[in-house]
Wavefront OBJ file of the C-alpha trace (Angstrom):
o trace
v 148.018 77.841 87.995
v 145.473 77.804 85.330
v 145.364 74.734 83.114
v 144.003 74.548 79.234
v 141.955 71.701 78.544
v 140.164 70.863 75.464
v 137.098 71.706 74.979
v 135.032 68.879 74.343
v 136.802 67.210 77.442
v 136.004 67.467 81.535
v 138.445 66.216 83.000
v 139.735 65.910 86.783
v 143.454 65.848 86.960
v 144.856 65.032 90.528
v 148.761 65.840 90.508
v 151.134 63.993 92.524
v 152.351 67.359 95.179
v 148.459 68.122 95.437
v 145.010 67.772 94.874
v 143.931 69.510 92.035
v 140.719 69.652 90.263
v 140.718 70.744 86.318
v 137.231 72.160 85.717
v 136.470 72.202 81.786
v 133.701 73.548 80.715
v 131.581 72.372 77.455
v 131.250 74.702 74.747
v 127.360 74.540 74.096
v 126.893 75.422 78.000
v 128.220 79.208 77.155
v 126.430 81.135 74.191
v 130.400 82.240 72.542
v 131.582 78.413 73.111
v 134.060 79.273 75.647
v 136.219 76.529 77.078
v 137.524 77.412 81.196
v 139.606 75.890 83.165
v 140.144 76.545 86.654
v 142.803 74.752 88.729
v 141.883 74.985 92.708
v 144.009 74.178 95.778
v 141.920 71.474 97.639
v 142.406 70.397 101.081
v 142.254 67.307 102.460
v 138.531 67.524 103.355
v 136.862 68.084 99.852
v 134.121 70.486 99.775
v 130.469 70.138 98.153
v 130.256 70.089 94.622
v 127.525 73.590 95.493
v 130.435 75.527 97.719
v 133.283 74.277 95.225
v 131.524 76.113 92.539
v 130.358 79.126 94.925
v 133.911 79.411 95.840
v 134.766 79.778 92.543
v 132.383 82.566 91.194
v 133.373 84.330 94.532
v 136.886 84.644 93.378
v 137.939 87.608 91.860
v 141.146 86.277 90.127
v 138.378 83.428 88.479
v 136.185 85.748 87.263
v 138.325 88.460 85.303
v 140.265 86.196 83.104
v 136.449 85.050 82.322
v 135.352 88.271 81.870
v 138.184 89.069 79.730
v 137.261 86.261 77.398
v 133.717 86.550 77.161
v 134.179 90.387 75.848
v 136.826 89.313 73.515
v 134.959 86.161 72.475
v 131.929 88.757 72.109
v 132.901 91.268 69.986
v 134.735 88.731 67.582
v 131.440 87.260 67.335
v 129.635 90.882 66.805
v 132.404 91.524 63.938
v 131.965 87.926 62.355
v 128.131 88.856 62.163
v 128.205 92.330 60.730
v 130.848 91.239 58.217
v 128.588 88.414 57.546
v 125.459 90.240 56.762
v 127.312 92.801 54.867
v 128.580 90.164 52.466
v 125.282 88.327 51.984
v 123.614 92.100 51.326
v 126.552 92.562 48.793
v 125.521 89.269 46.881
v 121.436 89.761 47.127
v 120.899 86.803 49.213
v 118.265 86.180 51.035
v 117.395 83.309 53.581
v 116.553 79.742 52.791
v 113.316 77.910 53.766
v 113.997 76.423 57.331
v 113.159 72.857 58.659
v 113.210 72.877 62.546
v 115.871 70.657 64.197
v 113.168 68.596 66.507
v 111.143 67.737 62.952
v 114.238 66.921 61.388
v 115.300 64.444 64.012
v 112.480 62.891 64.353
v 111.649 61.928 60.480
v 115.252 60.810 60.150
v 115.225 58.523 63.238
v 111.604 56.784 61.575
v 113.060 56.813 58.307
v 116.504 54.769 59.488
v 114.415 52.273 61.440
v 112.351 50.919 58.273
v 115.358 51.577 55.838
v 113.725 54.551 54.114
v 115.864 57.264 54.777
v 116.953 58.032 51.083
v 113.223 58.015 50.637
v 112.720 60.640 52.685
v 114.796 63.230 51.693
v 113.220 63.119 48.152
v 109.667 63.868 50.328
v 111.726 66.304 52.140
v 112.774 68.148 48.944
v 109.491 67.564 46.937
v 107.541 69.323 50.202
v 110.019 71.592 52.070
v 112.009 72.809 49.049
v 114.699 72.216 46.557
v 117.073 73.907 48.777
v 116.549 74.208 52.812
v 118.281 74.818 55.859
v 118.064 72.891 58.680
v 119.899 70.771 61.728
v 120.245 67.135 63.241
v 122.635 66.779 66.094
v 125.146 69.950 64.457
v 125.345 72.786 66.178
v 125.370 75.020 63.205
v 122.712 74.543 60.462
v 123.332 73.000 57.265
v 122.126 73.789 53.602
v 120.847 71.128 51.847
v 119.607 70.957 48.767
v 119.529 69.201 45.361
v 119.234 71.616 42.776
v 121.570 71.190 39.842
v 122.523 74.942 40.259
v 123.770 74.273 43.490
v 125.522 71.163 42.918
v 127.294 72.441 39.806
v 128.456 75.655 42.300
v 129.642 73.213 44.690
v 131.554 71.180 42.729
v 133.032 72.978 39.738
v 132.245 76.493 38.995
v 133.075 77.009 42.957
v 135.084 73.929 43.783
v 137.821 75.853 45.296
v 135.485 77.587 48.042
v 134.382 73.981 49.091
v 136.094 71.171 50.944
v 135.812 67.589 52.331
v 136.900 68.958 55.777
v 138.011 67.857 58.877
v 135.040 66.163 59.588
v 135.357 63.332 56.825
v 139.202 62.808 57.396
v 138.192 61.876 60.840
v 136.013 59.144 59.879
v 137.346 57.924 56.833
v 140.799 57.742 58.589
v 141.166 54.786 60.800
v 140.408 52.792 57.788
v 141.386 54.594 54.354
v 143.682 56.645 55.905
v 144.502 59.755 53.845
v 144.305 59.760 50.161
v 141.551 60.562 47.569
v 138.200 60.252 49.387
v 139.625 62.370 52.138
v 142.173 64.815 51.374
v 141.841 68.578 50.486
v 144.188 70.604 48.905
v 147.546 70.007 47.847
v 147.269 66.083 49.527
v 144.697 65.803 47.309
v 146.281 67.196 44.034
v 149.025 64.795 44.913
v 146.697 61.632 45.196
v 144.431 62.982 42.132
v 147.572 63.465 39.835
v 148.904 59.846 40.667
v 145.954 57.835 40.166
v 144.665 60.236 36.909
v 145.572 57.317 34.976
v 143.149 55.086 36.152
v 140.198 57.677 35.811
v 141.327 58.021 32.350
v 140.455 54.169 31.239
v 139.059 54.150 27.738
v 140.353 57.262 27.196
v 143.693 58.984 25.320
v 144.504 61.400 28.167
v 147.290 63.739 27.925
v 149.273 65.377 30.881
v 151.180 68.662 31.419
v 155.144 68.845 31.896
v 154.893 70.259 35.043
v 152.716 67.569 36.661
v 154.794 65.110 34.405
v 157.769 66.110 36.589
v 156.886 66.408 40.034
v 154.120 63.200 39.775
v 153.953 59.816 37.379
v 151.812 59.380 35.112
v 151.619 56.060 33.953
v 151.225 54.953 30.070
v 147.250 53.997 30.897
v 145.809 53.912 27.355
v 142.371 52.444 26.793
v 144.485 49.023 25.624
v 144.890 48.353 29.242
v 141.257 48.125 29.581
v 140.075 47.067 26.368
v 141.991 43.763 26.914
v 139.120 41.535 28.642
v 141.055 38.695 29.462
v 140.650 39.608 33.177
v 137.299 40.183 33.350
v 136.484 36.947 32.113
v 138.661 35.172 34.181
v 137.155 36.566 37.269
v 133.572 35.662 35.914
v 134.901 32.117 35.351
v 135.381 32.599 39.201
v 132.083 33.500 39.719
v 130.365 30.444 37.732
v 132.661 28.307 39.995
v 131.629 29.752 43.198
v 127.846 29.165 41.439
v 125.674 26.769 44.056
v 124.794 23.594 42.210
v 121.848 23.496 39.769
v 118.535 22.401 42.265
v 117.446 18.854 40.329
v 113.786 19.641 41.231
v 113.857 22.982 39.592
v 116.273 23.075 37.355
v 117.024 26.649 38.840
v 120.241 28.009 40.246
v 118.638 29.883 43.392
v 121.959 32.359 44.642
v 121.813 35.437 46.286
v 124.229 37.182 43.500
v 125.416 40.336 45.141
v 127.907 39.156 47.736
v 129.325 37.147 44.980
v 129.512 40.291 42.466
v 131.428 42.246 45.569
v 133.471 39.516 45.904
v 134.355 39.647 42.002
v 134.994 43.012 41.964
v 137.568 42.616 45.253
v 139.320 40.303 43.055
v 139.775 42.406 39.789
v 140.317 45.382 41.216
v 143.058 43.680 43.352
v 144.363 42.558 40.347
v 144.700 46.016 39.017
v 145.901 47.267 42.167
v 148.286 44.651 43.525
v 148.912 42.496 40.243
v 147.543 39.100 39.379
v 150.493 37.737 41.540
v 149.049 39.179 45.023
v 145.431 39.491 43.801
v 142.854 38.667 45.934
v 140.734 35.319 44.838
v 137.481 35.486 47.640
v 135.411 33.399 45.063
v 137.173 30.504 45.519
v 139.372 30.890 48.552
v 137.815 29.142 51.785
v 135.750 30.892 54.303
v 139.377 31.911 57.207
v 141.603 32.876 54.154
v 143.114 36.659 54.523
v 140.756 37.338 51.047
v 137.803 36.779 53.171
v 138.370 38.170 56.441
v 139.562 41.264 54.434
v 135.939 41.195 52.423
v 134.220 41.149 55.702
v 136.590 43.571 57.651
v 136.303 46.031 54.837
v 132.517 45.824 53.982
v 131.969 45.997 58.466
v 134.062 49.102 58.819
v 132.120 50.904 55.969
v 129.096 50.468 57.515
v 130.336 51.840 60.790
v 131.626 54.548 59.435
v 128.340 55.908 58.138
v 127.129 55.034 62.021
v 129.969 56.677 64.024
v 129.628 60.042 62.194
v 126.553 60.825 64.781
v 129.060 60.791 67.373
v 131.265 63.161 66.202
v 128.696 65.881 65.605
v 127.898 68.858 67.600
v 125.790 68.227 70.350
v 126.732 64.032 69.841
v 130.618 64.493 70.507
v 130.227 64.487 74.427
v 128.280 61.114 74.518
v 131.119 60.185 71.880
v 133.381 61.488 73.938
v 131.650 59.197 77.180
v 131.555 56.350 74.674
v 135.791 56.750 74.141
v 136.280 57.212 77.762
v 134.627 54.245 79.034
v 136.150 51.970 75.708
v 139.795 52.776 77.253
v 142.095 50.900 75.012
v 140.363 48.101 74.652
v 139.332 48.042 70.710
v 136.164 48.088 69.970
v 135.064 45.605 66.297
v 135.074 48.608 64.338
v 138.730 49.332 65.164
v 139.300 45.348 64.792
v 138.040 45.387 61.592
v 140.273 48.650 60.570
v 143.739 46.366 62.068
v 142.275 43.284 60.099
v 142.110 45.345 56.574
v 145.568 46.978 57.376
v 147.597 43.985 58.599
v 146.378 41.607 55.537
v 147.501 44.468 53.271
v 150.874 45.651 54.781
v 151.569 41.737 54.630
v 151.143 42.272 50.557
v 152.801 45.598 50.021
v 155.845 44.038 52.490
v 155.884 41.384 50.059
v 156.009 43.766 47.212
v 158.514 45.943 48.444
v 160.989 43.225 49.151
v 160.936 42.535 45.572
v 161.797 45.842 44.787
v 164.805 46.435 46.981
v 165.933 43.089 46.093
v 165.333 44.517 41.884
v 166.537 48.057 40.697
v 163.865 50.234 39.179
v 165.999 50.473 36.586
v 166.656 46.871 35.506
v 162.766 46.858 36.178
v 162.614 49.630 33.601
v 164.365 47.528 31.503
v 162.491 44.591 31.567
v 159.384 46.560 31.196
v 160.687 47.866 27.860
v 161.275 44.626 26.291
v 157.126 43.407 27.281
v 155.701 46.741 26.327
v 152.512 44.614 26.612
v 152.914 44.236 30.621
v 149.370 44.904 32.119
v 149.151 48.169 33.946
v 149.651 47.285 37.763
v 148.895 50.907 40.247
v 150.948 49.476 42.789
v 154.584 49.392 39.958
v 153.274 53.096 39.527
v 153.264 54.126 42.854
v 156.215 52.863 43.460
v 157.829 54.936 41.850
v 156.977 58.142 43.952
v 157.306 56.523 47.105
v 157.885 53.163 49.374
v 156.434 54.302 52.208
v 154.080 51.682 53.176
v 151.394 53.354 54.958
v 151.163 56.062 51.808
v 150.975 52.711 49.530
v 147.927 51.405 51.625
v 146.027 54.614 51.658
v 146.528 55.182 48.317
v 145.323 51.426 47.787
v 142.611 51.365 50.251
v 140.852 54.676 48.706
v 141.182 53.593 44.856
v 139.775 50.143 46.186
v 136.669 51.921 46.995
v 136.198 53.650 43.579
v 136.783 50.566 41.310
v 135.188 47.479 43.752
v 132.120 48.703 45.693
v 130.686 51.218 42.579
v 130.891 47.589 40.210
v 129.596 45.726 43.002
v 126.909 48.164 44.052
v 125.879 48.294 40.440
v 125.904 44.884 39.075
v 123.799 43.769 42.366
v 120.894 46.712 41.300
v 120.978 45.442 37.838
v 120.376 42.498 38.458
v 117.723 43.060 41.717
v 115.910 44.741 38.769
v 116.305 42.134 36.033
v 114.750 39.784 38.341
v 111.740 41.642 38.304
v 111.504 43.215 34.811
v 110.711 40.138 32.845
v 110.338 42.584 29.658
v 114.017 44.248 30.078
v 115.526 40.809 30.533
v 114.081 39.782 27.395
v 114.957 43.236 25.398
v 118.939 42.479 26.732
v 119.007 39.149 26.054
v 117.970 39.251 22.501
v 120.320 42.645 21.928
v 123.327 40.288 23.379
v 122.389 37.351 21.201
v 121.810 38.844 18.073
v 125.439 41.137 18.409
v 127.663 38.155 19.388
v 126.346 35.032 19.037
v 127.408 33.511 21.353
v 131.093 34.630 21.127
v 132.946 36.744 24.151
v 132.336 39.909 24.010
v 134.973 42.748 22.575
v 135.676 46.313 24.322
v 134.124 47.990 20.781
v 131.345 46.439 20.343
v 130.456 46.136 23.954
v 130.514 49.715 24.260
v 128.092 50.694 21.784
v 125.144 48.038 23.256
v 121.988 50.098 23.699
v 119.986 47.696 25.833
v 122.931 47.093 28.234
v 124.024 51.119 28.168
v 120.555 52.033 28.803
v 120.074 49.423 31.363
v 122.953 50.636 33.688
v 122.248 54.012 33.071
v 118.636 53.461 34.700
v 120.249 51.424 37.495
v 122.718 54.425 38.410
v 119.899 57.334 37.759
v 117.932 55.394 40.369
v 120.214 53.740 42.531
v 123.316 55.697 42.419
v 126.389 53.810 44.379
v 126.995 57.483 46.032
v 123.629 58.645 46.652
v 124.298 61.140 49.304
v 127.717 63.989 49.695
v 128.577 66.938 51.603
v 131.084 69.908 51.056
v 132.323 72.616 53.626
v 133.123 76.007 52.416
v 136.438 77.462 53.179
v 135.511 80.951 53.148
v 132.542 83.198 52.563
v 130.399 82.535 49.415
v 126.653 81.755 47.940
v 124.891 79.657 46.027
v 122.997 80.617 43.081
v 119.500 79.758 44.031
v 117.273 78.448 47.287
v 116.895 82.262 48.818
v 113.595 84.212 49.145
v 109.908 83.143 48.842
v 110.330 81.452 45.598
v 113.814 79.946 45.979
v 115.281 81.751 43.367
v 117.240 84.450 44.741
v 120.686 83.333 45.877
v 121.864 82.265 49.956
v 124.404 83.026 52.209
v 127.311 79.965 52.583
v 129.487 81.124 55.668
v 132.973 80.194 56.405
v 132.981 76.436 58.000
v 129.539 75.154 57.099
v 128.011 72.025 55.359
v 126.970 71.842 52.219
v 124.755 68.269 51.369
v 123.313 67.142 48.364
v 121.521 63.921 47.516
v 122.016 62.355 44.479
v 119.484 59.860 45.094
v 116.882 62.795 45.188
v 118.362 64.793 42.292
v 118.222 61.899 40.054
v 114.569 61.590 40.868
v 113.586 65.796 39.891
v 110.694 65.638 37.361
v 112.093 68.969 36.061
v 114.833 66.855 34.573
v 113.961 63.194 33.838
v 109.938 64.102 33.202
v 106.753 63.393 34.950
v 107.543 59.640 35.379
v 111.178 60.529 36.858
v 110.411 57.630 39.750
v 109.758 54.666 37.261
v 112.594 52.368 36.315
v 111.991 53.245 32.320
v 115.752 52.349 30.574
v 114.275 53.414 26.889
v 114.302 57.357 28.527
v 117.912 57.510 27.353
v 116.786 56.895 23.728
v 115.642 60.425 23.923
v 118.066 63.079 22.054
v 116.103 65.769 24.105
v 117.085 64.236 27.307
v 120.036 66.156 28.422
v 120.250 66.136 32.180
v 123.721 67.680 32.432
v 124.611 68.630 36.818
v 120.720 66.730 36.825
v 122.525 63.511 36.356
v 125.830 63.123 38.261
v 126.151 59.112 39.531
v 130.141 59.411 39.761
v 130.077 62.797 40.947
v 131.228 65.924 39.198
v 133.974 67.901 38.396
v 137.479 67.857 39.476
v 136.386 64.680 42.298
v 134.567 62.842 39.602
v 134.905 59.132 40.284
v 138.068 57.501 39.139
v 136.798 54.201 38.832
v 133.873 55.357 36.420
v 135.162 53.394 33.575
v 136.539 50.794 34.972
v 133.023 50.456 36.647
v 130.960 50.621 33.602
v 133.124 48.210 31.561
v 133.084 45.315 34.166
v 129.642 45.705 34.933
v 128.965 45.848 31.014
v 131.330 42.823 30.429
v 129.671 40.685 33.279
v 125.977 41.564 32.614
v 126.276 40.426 29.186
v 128.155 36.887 29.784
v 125.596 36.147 32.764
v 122.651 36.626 29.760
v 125.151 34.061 27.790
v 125.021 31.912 30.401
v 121.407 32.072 31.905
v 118.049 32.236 29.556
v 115.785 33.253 32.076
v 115.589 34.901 36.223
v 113.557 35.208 38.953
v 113.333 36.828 42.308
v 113.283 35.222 45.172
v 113.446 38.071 47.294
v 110.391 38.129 50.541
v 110.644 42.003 49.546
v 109.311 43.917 46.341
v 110.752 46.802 46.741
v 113.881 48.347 46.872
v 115.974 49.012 50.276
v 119.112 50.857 51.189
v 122.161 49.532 53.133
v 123.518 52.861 54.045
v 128.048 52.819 54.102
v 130.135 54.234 51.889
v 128.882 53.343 48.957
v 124.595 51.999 49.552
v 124.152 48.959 48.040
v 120.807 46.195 48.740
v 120.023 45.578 52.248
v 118.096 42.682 51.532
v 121.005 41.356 48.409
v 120.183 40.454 44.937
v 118.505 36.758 45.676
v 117.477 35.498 42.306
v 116.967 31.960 40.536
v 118.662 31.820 37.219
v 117.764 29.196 34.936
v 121.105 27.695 32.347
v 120.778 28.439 28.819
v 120.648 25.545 26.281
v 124.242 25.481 24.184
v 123.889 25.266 20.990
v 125.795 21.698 19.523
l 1 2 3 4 5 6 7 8 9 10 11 12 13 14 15 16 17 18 19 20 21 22 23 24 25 26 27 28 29 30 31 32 33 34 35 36 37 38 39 40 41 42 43 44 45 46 47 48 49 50 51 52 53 54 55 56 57 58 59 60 61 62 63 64 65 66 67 68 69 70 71 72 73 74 75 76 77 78 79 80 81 82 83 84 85 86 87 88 89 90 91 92 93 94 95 96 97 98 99 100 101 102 103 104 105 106 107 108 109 110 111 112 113 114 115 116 117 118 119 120 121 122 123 124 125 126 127 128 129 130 131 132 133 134 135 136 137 138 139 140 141 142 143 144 145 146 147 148 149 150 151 152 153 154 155 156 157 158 159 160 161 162 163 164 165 166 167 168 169 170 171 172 173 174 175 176 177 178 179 180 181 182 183 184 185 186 187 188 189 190 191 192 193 194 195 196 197 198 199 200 201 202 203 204 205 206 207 208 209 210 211 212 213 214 215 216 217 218 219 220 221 222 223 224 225 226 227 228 229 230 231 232 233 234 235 236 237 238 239 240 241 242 243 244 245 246 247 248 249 250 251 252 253 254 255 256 257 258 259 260 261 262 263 264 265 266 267 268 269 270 271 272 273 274 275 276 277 278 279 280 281 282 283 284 285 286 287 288 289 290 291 292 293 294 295 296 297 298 299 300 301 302 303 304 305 306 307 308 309 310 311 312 313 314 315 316 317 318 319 320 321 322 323 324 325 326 327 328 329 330 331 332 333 334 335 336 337 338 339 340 341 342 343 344 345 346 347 348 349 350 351 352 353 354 355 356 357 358 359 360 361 362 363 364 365 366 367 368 369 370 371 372 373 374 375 376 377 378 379 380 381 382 383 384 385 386 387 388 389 390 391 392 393 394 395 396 397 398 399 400 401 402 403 404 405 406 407 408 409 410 411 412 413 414 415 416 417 418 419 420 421 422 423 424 425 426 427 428 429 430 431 432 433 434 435 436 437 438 439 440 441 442 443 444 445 446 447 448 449 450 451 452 453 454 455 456 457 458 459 460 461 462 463 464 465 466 467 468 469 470 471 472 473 474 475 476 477 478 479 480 481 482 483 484 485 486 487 488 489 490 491 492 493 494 495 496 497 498 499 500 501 502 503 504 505 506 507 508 509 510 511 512 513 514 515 516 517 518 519 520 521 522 523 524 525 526 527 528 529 530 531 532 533 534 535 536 537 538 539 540 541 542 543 544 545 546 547 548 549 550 551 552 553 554 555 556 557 558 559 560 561 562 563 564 565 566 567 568 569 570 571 572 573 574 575 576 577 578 579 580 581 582 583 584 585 586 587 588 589 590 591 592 593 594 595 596 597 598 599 600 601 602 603
């Protein structure tokens, strides 16, 4: 009897009455990616692997159900193609420039080895084209480009033609799980809608009834954020976790940006979890669950980024091989995944046996009479569901948004300060002369020019999120990157990839001028500079980060109380320049190593 089999599987199944052989066949070894299966009857003596498969060819009742689906499989294909053409005649579009698959490997396997591979898609773009199609290990070619047009298509004027995909929930699943950074559709409305509050930080956001009704929507005004007290206690943290001051230099020599994604961990857990369950890695010793969950977390990033070549195209059977031969022994990245999960289902156990033990309502109650209670996601959640695994997704994928982009940024800020001699000095006298040595407020430290301009630089050039991709749902086009001068609109079929780099748009001369690759903060005194879809370091659109200003305020608040604390830095970096550790979110491969000298205090 014939037996299906998955495609990207070959598998020999021998049954228990008889020996039976289950023949699958790959899908890139037939030109309409058929899948067979054949079961044969085997006798005791097994034939050659040359007459097993002569036998089968031979066999009439083998080769009509072939036949049958190779015509069917044919002509589906003939009608997808027609239809296909039609549509892009109907639009005027007209093919993209092409870069050939064996080029394309090759520059990105040179460019990962010396840590250049952001690098080289601005070449890539600057040489091949703004907008180009072209293919790694996928079997079908991707469009990549980074042309504001596009982008702007991609993720707002068409957002509801393009998707995160399959693809992405694969990989970001065995550690996020679903929720924001890897649903589509409804899922995602659902996730969006429950966490809008904490996009909407600094901000006097209103809801509709509807939404009101079937979601939460927490009270999130910008008093929430505007109250500081955490931030400084955190950076208290981080002066504490400080290495001693080095008697022969009088220098505090620290490499700063494991210490700023440790911060971050810890305030975002605060808002998260609470300050009862927060995370405290800057002080905690090296085995505690804080820790192990830092590393964990930060590991199975990484690999995440890695793994996605084996679940691509041509790459799945070695994946597949890879799988096979793993059994069920875990491998670190799934060790890492079980680390980050069990440390958090200990903390949302905890939390949820203070809830059945407490009545939302009497909670409700006691909420009312400290109307000043800090904002805590986890309360909020709550109260659309206690299902555990849907609170750690939901935590996991906000975690993301409003650690790793503060981290990411605070660690390029400073990699640069360290360097720019004359931008240190132009903060530090902004910060002096507007407080005085006093802590900073949320008004006045959100109209600092020097410190605004600053991180706008740092995230123009070294954007937390500096590459993305999109799959379209259905036929469609983009409005330019067709014909001999790129202008004319191209073809987007149903199912393929969309990328666009960040990195390299932020870097278009058309945009940010002649000098787009210099670190130059005073740019955004400009009025004329308006880089609108040009400029997009939290994304765009609907998906725009929710932890944008969460992200900005930390990383404002904790820039300006280092300057308090430290006249004067230096690098101490063996590298000049710039390089990318590629994850989730890129951050410094080599860290932020720096040696900060103390300020004097004044009486």
């Amino acid at each position: 009897t014939p037996t299906a089999a998955n495609f990207t599987h070959s598998i020999y199944y021998r049954s228990q009455s008889k020996n039976t052989v289950v023949l699958s066949l790959f899908p890139f070894l037939l030109p309409f990616s058929l899948s067979v299966s054949v079961s044969v009857s085997l006798t005791p003596s097994l034939p050659s692997s040359v007459s097993l498969c002569t036998m089968l060819l031979s066999s009439r009742l083998t080769l009509i159900p072939i036949g049958i689906i190779v015509v069917v499989a044919a002509f589906n294909w003939l009608r997808t193609w027609i239809q296909n053409r039609a549509f892009a005649a109907s639009h005027g579009c007209q093919s993209p420039v092409r870069l050939s698959r064996l080029r394309n490997i090759i520059q990105q396997v040179k460019a990962m080895r010396s840590h250049t591979w952001l690098d080289m898609w601005c070449h890539r773009y600057s040489t091949v084209g703004t907008t180009f199609e072209s293919a790694t290990v996928s079997i079908e070619p991707i469009i990549f480009t980074n042309d504001p047009e596009n982008i702007k298509s991609i993720l707002a004027t068409d957002f509801k033609t393009f998707e995160l995909g399959d693809r992405r929930r694969r990989l970001m699943g065995p550690l996020l799980g679903p929720g924001i950074f890897s649903n589509d559709g409804p899922a995602w409305e659902h996730s969006r809608v429950s966490q809008e509050d904490y996009r909407m930080i600094g901000s006097q956001g209103s809801a509709d009834n509807s939404l009101l009704q079937a979601l939460m929507r927490p009270n999130f005004t910008k008093m929430q954020i505007s109250d500081l007290s955490t931030f400084e206690s955190h950076f208290q943290n981080l002066l504490t976790a400080l290495p001693p001051v080095n008697p022969h230099s009088g220098l505090v020599e620290v490499d700063l940006q494991p210490l700023f994604f440790c911060m971050t961990l810890d305030s975002a857990s605060e808002v998260l979890l609470g300050r009862a369950m927060s995370f405290l890695s800057q002080l905690d010793p090296p085995e505690s669950a804080s820790l192990r969950f830092l590393d964990a977390f930060d590991y199975a990033q990484i690999k995440i980024h890695r793994r996605s070549v084996l679940d691509r195209g041509w790459m799945k059977p070695f994946g597949l091989v890879y799988f096979l031969l793993k059994g069920k022994k875990k491998d670190k990245f799934e060790k890492a995944c079980d680390t980050v999960h069990s440390i958090l289902d200990e903390m949302i156990a905890e939390f949820l046996r203070s809830h059945y033990q407490t009545p939302f309502s009497q909670q409700d109650e006691d909420k009312d009479v400290d109307r000043n209670k800090k904002y805590v996601f986890l309360d909020e959640m709550a109260k659309t569901t206690l299902d555990p695994l849907e609170l750690r997704s939901e935590i996991l994928n906000v975690l993301v948004a409003g650690r790793d982009t503060t981290g990411s940024l605070l660690s390029n800020a400073f990699f640069v300060l360290a360097r720019r001699p004359d931008i240190w000095a132009r903060v530090r006298a902004e910060v002096d002369e507007t407080f005085e040595g006093r802590l900073p407020d949320y008004t006045t430290l959100r109209n600092m020019k020097q410190v605004r301009n600053l991180l706008n630089e740092c995230l123009r050039l070294y954007p937390p999120v500096p590459f993305n991709s999109r799959t379209a749902t259905a036929n469609t086009t983009l409005p330019r990157g067709g014909g001999p001068d790129g202008q004319s609109p191209i073809f987007i079929k149903d199912g393929q990839q969309v990328d666009y780099h960040v990195h390299c748009l932020h870097r278009l001369p058309e945009t940010f001028g002649p000098d787009a690759h210099v670190f130059r903060p005073e740019r955004w005194d400009d009025a004329a500079l308006r880089p609108g879809w040009g400029y997009i370091p939290f994304n765009g659109g609907a998906r725009i980060c929710l932890g944008q200003q969460f992200a900005l305020t930390e990383a404002s608040y904790t820039l300006v109380r280092l300057v308090q604390e430290f006249a004067s830095i230096e690098s101490r970096d063996v590298e000049h320049e710039w390089r990318e550790q590629i994850a989730l979110v890129t951050k410094s491969r080599n860290g932020t190593k720096v040696a900060l000298r103390k300020a004097e205090k004044e009486g």
